[in-house]
N, C-alpha and C positions, 0 to 999 in steps of 0.2 A: 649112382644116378645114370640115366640113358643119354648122352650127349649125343647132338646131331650128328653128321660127318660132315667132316671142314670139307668145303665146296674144292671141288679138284683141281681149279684153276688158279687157287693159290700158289703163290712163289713159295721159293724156299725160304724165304726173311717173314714172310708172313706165317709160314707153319712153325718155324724156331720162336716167336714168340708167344703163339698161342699153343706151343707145350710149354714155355716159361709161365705163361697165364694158368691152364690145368695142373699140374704137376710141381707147381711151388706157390707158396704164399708171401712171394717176394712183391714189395712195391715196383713196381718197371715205369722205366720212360722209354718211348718211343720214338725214335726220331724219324722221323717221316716227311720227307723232302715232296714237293709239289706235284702233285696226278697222282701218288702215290699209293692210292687207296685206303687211307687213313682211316678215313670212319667208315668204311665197310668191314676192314679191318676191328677197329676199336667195336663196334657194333658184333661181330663176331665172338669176341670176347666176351659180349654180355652172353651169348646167347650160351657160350660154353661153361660159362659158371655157374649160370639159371640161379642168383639168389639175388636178393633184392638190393638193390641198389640205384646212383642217381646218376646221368650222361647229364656233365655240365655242355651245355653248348655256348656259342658265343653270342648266337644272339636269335629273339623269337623267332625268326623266320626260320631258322634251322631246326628250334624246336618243334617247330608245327612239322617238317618234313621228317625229323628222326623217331617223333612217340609211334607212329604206327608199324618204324621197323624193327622196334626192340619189344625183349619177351617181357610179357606181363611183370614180373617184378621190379623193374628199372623205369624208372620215370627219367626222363627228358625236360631239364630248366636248365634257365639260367642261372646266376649265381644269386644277379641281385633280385629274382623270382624268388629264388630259397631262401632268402635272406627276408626279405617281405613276409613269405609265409612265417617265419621266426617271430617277424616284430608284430605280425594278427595276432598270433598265439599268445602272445602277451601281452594285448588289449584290444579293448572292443572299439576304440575311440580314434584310431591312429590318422594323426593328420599328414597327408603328404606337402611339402614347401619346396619351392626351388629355391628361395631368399635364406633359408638356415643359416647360411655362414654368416648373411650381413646382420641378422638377429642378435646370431652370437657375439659378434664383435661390438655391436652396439648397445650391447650388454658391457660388456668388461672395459668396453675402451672409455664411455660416456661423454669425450667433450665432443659438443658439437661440430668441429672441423677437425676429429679424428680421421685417419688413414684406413674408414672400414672398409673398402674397398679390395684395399692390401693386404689388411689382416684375415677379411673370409679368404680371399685366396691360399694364403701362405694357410692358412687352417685346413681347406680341402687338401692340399699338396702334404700336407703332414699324417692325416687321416689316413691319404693312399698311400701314404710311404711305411703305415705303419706304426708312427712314432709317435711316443706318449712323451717324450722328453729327447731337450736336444742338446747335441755337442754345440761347441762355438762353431765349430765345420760344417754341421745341419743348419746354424742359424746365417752363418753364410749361406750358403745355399738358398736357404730359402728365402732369404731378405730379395738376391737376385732374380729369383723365378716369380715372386710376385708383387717385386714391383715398391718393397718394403722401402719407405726413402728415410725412416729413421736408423739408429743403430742395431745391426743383424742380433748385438745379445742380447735387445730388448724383445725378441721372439723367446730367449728360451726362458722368459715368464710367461709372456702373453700366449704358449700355443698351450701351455699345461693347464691356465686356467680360461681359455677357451673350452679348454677341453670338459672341465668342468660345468662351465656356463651351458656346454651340449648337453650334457646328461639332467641339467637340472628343468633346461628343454624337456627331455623325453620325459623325464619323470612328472614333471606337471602339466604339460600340455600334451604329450604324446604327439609330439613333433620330431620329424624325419626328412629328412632330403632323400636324394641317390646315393650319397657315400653312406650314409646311414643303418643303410641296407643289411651293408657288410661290417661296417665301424662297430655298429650297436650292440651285436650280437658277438663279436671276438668278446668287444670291452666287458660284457655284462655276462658271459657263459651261457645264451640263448642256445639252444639246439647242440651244444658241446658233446660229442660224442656219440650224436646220432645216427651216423650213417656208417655200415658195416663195409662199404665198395664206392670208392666215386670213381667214375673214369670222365677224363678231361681233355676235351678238344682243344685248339690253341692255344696251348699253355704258356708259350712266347711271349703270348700277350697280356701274360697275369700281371698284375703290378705288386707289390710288397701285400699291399691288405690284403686280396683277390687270392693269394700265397697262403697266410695266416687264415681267410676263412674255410679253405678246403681242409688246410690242416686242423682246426679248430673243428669242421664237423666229424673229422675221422677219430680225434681225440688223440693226434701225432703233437708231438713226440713221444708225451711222457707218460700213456696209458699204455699196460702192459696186455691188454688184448682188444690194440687200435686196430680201427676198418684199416680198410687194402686201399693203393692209392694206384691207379695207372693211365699216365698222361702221356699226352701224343704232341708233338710239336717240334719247332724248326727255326735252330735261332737262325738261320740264314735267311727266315720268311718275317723276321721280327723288324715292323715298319712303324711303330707305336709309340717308340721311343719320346714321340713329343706328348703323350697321353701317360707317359710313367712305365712307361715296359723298359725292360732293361734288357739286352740283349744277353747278359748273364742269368737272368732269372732260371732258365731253365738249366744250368748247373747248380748254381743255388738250391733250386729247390732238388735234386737229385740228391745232391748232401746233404741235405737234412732230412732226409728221410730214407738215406741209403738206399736207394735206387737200382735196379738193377739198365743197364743202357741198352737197348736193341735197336737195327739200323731197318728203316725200310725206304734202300735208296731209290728203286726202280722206279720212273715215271711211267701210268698208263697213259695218261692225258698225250705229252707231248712228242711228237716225233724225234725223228732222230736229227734231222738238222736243226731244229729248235732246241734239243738239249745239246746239242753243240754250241751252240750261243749262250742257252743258260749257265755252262759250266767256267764262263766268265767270271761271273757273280757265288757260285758252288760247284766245289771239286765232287761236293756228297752226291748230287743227282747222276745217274745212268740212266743212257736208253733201254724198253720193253727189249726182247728177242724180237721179237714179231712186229714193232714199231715201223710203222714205216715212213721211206724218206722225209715226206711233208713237203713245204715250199719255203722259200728264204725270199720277200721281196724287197728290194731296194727302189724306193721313188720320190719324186719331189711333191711336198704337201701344198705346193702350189698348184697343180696339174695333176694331183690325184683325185680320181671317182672313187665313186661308195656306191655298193650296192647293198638289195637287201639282205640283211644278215648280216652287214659289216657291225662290226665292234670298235669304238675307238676309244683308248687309253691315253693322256697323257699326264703326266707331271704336275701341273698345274691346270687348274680351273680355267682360267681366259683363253688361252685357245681355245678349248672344245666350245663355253659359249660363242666362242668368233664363227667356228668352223658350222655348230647347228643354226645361228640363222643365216650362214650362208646357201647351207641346205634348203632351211625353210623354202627359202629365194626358189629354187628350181624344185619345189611341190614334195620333196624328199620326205617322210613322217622323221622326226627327232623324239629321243627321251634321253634327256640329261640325266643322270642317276643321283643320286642324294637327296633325299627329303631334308638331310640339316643347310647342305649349301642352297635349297630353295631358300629356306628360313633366314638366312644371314642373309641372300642376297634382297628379298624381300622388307628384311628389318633395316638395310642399308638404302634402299631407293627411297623408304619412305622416312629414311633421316637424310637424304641427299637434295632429294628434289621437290619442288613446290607443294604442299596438299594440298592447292587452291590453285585453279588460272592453269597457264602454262611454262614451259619454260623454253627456251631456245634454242636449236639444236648447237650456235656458237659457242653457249655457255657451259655444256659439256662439262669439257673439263677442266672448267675452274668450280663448277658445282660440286665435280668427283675430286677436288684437290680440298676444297675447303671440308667435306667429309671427312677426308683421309688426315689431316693435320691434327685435330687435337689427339686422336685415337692414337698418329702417331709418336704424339711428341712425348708421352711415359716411356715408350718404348725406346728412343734411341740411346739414354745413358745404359741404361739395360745393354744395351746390344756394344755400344762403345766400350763398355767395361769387357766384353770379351761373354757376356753369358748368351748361351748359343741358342736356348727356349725364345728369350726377347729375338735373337737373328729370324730364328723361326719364324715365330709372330708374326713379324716386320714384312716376312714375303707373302705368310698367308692375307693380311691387310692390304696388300699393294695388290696382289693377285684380283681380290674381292672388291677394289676397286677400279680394276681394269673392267672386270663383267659389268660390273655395274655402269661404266661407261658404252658400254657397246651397245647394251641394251638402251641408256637412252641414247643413244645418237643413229638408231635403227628405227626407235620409235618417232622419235623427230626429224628423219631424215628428210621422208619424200616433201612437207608442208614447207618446212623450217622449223616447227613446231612442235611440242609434245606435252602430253601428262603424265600425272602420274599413274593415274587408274590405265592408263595404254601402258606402260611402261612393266605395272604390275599384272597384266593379262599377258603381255609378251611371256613374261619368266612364266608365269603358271602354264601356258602350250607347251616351253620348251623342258620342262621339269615336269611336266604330267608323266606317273605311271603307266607305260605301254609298252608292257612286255613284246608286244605284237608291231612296233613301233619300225622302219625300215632301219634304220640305222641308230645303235647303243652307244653315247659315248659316259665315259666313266675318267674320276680320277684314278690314279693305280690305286689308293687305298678304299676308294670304295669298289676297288675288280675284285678285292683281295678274297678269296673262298669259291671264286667264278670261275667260268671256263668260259670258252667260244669257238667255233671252228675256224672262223678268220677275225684274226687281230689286229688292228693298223695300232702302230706304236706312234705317237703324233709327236713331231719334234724330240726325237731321243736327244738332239743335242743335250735338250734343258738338265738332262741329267751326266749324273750329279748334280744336286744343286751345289754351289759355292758352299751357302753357306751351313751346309746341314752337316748331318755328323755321318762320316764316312761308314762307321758298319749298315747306321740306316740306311741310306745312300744307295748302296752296295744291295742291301736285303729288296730296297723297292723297284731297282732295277731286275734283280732277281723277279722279284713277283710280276713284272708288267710282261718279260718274255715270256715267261713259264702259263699265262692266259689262254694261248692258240695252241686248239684239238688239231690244225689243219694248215693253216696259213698264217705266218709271221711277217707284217708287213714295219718297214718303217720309213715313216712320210717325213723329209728333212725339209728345213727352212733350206730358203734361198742361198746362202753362204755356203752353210755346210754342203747343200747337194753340189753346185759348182763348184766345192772342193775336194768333194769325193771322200770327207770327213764322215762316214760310215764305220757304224757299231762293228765291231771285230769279232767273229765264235772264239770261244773258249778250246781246251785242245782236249778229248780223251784221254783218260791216262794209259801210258803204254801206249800209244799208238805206233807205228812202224813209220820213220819218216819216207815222205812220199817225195813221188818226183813231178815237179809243174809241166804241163806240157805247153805248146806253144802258143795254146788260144787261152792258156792262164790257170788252167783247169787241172785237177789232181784225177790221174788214173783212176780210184774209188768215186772221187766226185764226174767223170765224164757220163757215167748211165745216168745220173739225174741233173745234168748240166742244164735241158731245157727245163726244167723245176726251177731254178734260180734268176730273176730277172737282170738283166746285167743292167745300170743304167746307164744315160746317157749324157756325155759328156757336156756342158755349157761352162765356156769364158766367162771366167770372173770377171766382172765390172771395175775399171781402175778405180783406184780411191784417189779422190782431187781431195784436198786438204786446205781448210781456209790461211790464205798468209804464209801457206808453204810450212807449217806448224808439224809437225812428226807423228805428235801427240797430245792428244787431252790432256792427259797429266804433265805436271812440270811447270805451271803458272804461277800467280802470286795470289791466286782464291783460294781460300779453304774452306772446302765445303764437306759434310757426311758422307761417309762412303755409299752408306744404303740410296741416299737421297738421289746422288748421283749416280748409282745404279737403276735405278726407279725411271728417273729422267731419261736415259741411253735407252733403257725395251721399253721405253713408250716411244721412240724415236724407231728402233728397229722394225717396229710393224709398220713400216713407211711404204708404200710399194714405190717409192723414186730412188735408186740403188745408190745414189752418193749418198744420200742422207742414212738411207738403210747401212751401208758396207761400212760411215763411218763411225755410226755408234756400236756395230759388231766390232769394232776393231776398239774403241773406247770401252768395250767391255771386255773383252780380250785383257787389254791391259790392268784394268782395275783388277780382273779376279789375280792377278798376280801379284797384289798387295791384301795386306789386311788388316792395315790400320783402317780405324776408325773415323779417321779426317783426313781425306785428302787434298793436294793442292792441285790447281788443274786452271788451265787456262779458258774462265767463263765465258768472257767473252765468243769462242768460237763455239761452247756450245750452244748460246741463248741467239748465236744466228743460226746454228742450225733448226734448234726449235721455232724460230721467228719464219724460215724459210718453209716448214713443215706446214707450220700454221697457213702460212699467206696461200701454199699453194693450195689446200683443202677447202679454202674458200674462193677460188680463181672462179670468176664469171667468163662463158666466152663470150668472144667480141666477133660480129659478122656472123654468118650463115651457117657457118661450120663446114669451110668446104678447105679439102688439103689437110696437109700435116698435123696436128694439134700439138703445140706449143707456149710452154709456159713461160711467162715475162713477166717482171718482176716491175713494176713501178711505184715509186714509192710514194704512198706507205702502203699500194695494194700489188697482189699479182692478176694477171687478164689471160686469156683461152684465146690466143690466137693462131691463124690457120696460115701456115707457110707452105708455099710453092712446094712441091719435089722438083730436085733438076738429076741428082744420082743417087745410088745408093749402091758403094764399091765394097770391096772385102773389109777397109777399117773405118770408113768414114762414110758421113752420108751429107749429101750439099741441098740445101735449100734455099729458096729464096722468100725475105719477109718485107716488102715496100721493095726500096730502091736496098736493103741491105742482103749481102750472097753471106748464110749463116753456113756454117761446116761444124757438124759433131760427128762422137764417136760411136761407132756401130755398136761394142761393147757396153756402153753406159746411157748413150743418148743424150750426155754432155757437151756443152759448148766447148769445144777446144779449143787451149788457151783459156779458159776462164778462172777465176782464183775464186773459190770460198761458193758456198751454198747458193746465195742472192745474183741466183748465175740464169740464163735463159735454157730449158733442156725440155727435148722431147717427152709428151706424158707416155706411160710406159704401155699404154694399149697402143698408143701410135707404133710406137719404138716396136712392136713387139710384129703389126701388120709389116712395117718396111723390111725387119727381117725376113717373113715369110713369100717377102714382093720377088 
């Protein structure tokens, strides 16, 4: 046959394995680390073996951009597209259900305050795993992940004849869910042996079934003239791990199909100082030859701009909602990314907040706490017993209840007041698709397959999470650097910036150690020294401590670790720096434990939350002329306006009636004062005197 000519500007890693792809009929994995040109690669591939065959992708939108750049014989789906096509083929009646699992369960379990709930789950979680039958070790397992509260080896009856109860589903009703897709067709030998060539984009992210149905349509292992199998993927980019990826998958399936391994480390995507950071997180990634420097920014997410074309990633959900309507605010366009986190947050406001009337912008959040409590309360034995999916959970719920607070107390803010139809028109502006939108923010997993020329990394602190599982950790850090074609920005919280707590580059291997010169800079790094923004140094804020107390922990309460974690970063987004510096430093200490209960002295935190609260709702008093200062009367706090008389290098003196107040320049604390319920500068004041 006439093959093309491989395009010239392929590397060497890329021509070693497209003569592995012509010249042997070997299965191959690819490993292919981030910018690395993977599916132009993989896509080359098609076009050199010119015989029919199927590009699984991950998902329709990639579909729709990869069928026009492969040769006519290779179609471009998804898995559970092919798998759909499977279950047409084998009726004209097919009913699609998202409910299947609770059908099923409610089939086999039959008494009325059965645990179907539990059982569709631990049912789906078996399906992806694979599993027609379980050890005592699977029924542990899975009793933990979903939530199972009877005995774990009452699963290894109930998932086999689940499994049953599904087939007797499809066989009479032609009923199907999404696991279905791929379940149906392993279990029943639908489409077995159909396909002569699949080649597979993120394979990382296959889960056990997802595994069995590619192997299943090639007719691997056990047919002796099975299709070709050649997948591309990066367990270092493997971020799924709470959706069933296994960060082993892609050795797994390497051996079972004797695999041959090819490396393609080179990133095009990212410069060279940004794979100097990424190589943190992977040794596998190198710089292009021809890559050049890039930019490295360090800045505070307090005082950071966005322009257009900025991109923002972070970790978790609640910042990026905090950060886009604070955009909104200064005319900025926003698009939140995710159509499923519109979905949750939308199915959450209109289980949080009134469908009738209004509600108050006071009641906030004790609306978003009585939301978050029952949802919570399955989860903490889960999470107390050590299983890390429930830990999971627990932040993704607490995360979805932060937005969901921002958003109403933005929509109730200006009246007092709010709705819910404003509440749910709010999320729909900031979640509209607009590609064209000034500024992208994104979780890191939904950046994952994206690029961008400038990337603000929002709050890296957050990462690692505590409580996630360290390879994932590790891979999603990886993926959120590896995004910027151009500029690598990261915006720190308050603490960390005034501690100069910044992300660290990774080292090249082999490098020649260097020598610092005097402005800190490395001989190699001085030509692109103005590329790197140095930042600027700001005094920590002391921490005053209620009753002279050390620490949160060490009382005679025992409370949830998570609860009390939950409680501390609602407290940290304080803009009054005691209260802020003491719950960093109360979380500080917790993540250095990890029990499940701990003891802690309540009392000083529920004044701190008391003094949180009082001042959010401070009225001023008088005209508003002078200093603005918070005071504490009980049971309210008041907006009153004190005299300036100095403002020296550590202290600044004012005057309130007949009383000469003195705080710190640092904090904007009364000095001398013990405990929260103290009088202090608000922090726009504090922040004008500094610049006086």
């Amino acid at each position: 046959m006439n093959r093309r000519a491989i395009p010239p500007h392929f590397t060497t890693e890329q021509r070693a394995f497209l003569s592995c792809v012509i010249t042997t009929p070997a299965h191959i994995f690819l490993r292919a680390t981030a910018g690395a040109g993977k599916t132009t690669t993989l896509l080359e591939a098609a076009w050199q073996l010119g015989q029919p065959g199927v590009y699984f992708a991950y998902n329709k939108h990639a579909v729709a951009d990869l069928q026009p750049r492969l040769p006519r014989p290779v179609r471009a789906r998804t898995l559970h597209a092919h798998g759909l096509g499977l279950l047409n083929s084998q009726t004209a009646g097919l009913e699609l259900v998202r409910d299947k699992g609770r059908q099923v369960a409610a089939r086999v379990l039959r008494s009325p305050r059965a645990p179907v709930y539990a059982a569709a789950r631990a049912w789906d979680i078996a399906r992806e795993e694979g599993l027609l039958t379980l050890t005592q070790t699977d029924a542990e397992r899975l009793a933990a992940r979903s939530d199972w509260r009877g005995l774990p080896h009452e699963l290894q009856d109930l998932i086999p004849a689940m499994h049953d109860a599904g087939d007797h589903l499809w066989q009479d009703a032609r009923s199907a869910d999404y696991t279905d897709m791929l379940w149906l067709p392993v279990r029943h030998g639908y489409g077995q042996h159909s396909l002569r060539l699949a080649l597979v984009d993120e394979a990382q992210d296959l889960t056990p079934l997802r595994q069995q149905f590619v192997q299943h349509l090639l007719g691997l292992p056990d047919a002796t003239d099975a299709g070709r199998l050649i997948f591309v993927g990066d367990s270092d980019q493997s971020i799924y791990l709470w959706a069933g990826a296994d960060p082993a998958a892609l050795s797994r399936l390497k051996t079972a199909v004797n695999a041959v391994e090819l490396p393609l480390s080179v990133s095009f995507r990212c410069p060279q100082e940004v794979v100097r950071y990424a190589r943190a997180y992977s040794s596998f990634i190198q710089p292009a030859p021809q890559a050049t420097p890039g930019m490295i920014e360090h800045v505070s997410a307090e005082t950071a701009t966005y322009e257009r074309g900025d991109t923002v990633l972070c970790r978790t959900n609640a910042p990026l909602i905090r950060l886009a309507l604070e955009l909104m605010t200064q005319r900025v366009s926003v698009s939140v990314v995710g159509r499923d986190l519109e979905v949750r947050l939308r199915e959450a406001l209109m289980a949080a907040l009134p469908a009738h009337g209004t509600f108050e912008n006071d009641s906030v959040t004790e609306l978003a706490r009585a939301y978050l409590a029952p949802l919570d309360e399955p989860l903490k034995q889960r999470a107390a017993e050590g299983d890390r999916a429930a830990r999971q959970q627990r932040t993704e719920l607490y995360d979805l209840a932060r937005c969901l607070r921002y958003l109403a107390w933005v929509v109730s803010r200006a009246s007092g007041e709010g709705t819910l139809e404003g509440a749910l028109a709010l999320l729909a502006e900031l979640c509209r698709e607009d590609a064209d939108a000034d500024v992208i923010l994104a979780s890191v997993h939904r950046a994952k397959g994206k690029e961008w020329p400038r990337v603000t990394i929002l709050y890296p602190e957050l990462m690692p999470l505590a409580q996630g599982d360290e390879a994932e950790e590790r891979a999603v850090q990886f993926v959120a650097v590896t995004r910027a074609q151009q500029v690598l920005r990261f915006a720190y919280g308050k603490e960390a910036w005034a501690t100069q707590a910044f992300v660290k580059p990774g080292e090249l291997p082999n490098a020649p150690p260097q020598e610092v010169t005097r402005s800190g800079t490395q001989p190699a790094q001085a030509a692109r020294a103005s590329t790197v923004r140095k930042p600027k140094v700001q005094p920590a804020p002391r921490i005053i401590r209620p009753g002279g107390a050390d620490t949160l922990l060490g009382g005679d309460v025992m409370l949830g670790r998570e609860t009390v974690r939950e409680r501390l970063l609602t407290l940290a987004e304080e803009d009054r720096a005691l209260v802020r510096v003491w719950a960093l430093t109360g979380l500080q200490a917790l993540s250095g434990t990890r029990e499940a209960v701990v003891a802690v002295h309540e009392a000083y935190l529920l004044a701190y939350e008391q003094a949180a609260a009082l001042a959010r709702l401070a009225q001023p008093v008088g005209r508003g002329r002078g200093v603005a200062i918070c005071v504490f009367e009980s049971p309210l706090a008041r907006v009153q306006f004190a005299r300036k008389i100095r403002v020296g290098k550590a202290m600044i003196r004012l005057k309130l009636g007949g009383q000469d107040l003195r705080f710190e320049l640092s904090s904007g604390e009364l000095v001398g004062a013990v405990g929260p319920l103290s009088t202090f500068i608000l922090p726009e004041a504090l922040e004008s005197l500094r610049a006086s």
